[in-house]
C-alpha positions in Angstrom: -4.6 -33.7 -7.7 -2.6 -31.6 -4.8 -1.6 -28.8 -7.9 -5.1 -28.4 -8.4 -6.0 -27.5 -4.3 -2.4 -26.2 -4.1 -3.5 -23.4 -7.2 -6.7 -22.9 -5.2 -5.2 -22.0 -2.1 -2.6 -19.8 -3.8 -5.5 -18.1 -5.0 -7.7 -17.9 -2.3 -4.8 -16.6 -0.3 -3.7 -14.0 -3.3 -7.8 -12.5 -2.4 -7.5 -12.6 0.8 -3.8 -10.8 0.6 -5.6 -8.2 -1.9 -8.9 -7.8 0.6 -6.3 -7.3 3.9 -4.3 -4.7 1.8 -7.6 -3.1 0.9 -8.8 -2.5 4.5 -5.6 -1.5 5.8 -5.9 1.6 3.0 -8.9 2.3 4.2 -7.7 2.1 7.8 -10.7 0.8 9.1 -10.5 -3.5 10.3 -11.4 -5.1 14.0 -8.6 -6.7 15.3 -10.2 -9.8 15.3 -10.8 -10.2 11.7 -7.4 -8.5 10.8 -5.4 -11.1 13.1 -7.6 -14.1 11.0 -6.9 -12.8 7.4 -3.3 -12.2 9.1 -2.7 -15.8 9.6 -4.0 -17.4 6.0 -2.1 -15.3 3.8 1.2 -15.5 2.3 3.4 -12.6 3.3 4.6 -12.3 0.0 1.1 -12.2 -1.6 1.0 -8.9 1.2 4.1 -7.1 0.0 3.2 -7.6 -3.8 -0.7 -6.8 -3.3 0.5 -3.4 -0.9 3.1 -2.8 -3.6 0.3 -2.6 -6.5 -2.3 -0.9 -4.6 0.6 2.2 -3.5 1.4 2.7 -7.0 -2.4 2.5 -8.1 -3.3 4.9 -5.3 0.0 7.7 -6.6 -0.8 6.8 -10.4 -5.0 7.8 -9.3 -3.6 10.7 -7.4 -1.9 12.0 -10.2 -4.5 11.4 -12.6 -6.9 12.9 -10.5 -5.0 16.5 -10.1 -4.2 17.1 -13.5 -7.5 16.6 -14.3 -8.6 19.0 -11.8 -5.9 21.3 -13.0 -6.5 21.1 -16.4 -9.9 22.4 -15.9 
């Protein structure tokens, strides 16, 4: 029974890590909720989420400029 709200937690913190991340790209969070999501997220879930998300963003980047170029 605890693996099954222990996986849900995990989870729940993994969205919350992946919606924090999101924000701070975007660069635009109140302090308020920033310093909530802050406190229910695992740090690792963070780095691994901010990770992913800099190497979508470069990858998009890319992507995007040879497409412009190739035109």
């Amino acid at each position: 029974m605890m693996a099954a709200q222990n996986s849900k937690v995990s989870t729940s913190s993994f969205w919350r890590s992946v919606k924090l991340v999101a924000w701070s790209f975007l660069g635009i969070r109140s302090r308020a909720g920033y310093e909530e999501d802050l406190a229910k997220v695992n740090p690792m879930h963070v780095v691994a989420v901010g990770l992913i998300g800099g190497l979508l963003l470069v990858v998009g980047l890319i992507a995007l400029a040879t497409w412009v170029v190739g035109k």
